[in-house]
C-alpha positions in Angstrom: -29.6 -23.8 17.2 -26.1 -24.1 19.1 -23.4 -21.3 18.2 -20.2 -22.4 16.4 -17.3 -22.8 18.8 -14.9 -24.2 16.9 -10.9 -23.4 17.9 -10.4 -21.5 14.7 -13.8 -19.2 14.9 -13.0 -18.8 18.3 -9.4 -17.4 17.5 -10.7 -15.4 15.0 -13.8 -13.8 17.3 -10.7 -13.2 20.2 -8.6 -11.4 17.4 -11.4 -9.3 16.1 -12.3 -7.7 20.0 -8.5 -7.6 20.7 -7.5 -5.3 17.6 -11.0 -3.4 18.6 -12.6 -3.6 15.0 -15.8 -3.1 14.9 -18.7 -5.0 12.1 -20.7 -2.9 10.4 -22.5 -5.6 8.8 -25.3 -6.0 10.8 -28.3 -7.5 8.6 -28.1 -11.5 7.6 -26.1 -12.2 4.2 -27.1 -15.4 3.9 -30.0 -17.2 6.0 -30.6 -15.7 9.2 -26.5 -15.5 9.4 -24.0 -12.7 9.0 -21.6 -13.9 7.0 -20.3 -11.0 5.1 -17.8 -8.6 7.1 -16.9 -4.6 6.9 -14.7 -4.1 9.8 -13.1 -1.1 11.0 -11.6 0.7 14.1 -13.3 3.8 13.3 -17.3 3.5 13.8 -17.6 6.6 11.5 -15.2 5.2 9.0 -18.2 3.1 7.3 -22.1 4.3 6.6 -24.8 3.4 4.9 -24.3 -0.5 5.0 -27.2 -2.1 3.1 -27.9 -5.8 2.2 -28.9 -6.1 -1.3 -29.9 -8.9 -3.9 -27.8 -11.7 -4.5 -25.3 -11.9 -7.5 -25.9 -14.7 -9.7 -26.6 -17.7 -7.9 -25.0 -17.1 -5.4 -26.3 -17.8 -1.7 -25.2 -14.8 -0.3 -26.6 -11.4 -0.5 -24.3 -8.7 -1.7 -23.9 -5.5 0.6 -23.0 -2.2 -0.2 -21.4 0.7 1.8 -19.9 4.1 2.0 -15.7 4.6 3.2 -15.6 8.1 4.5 -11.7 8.5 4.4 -9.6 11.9 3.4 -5.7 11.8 2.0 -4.2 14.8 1.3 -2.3 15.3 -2.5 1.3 15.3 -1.9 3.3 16.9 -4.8 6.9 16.1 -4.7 9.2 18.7 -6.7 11.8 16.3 -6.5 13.8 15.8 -9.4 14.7 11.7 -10.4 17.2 10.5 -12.4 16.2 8.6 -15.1 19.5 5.7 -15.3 17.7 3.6 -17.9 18.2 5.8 -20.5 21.7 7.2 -19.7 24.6 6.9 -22.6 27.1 4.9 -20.3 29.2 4.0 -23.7 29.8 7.9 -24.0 30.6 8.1 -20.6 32.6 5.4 -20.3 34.8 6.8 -23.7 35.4 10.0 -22.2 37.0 8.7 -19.0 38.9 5.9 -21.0 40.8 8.9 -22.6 41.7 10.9 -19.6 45.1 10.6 -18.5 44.5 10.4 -14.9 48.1 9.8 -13.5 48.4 13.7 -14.8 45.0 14.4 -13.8 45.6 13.4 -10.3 48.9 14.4 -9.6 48.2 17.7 -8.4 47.4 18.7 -4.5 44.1 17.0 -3.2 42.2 19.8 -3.8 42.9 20.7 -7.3 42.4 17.4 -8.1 39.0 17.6 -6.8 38.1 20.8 -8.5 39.2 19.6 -11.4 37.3 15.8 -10.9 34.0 17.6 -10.0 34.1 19.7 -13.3 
């Protein structure tokens, strides 16, 4: 039986040895073809890769497998505002009544100690 050599499988075959993945499906999904695909760069990324039954009527076989991957827990301390729930009517009453000609009339400085109070 001739192989498929159409452009698009042959793009996709090119593109699959140029990234270096490798399939770890190697057991026929469907037929005598392998048409299911666990690809990887890693060859110890993926394990235990078996075909099993098929779902349903479906004419494929289902596979199963194991990702051996570890991610460490990173715990940010960080602090984040929360903007949603801020009282920006309040905020915006206090600084309506400040008289800021005589609030910021005073050298730079001052008026800086003052603003950042």
């Amino acid at each position: 039986m001739p192989c498929s050599s159409d452009p698009d499988t042959v793009d996709f075959v090119q593109t699959i040895e140029d990234c270096f993945y490798i399939q770890h499906v190697l057991s026929p999904t469907r037929g005598d073809a392998v048409l299911n695909l666990v690809l990887s760069t890693d060859s110890d990324l993926v394990s235990n890769v078996n075909v099993i039954d098929q779902l349903g009527n479906s004419d494929r076989n289902m596979i199963t497998f194991t990702i051996h991957f570890a991610c460490e827990v990173y715990v940010s301390n960080r602090k984040i505002k929360d903007y949603i729930r801020g009282d920006y009517e309040s905020m915006r009453t206090v600084l309506a009544d400040i008289n800021w000609d005589n609030f910021m009339s005073a050298p730079v400085n001052d008026c800086w100690d003052n603003f950042k109070v």
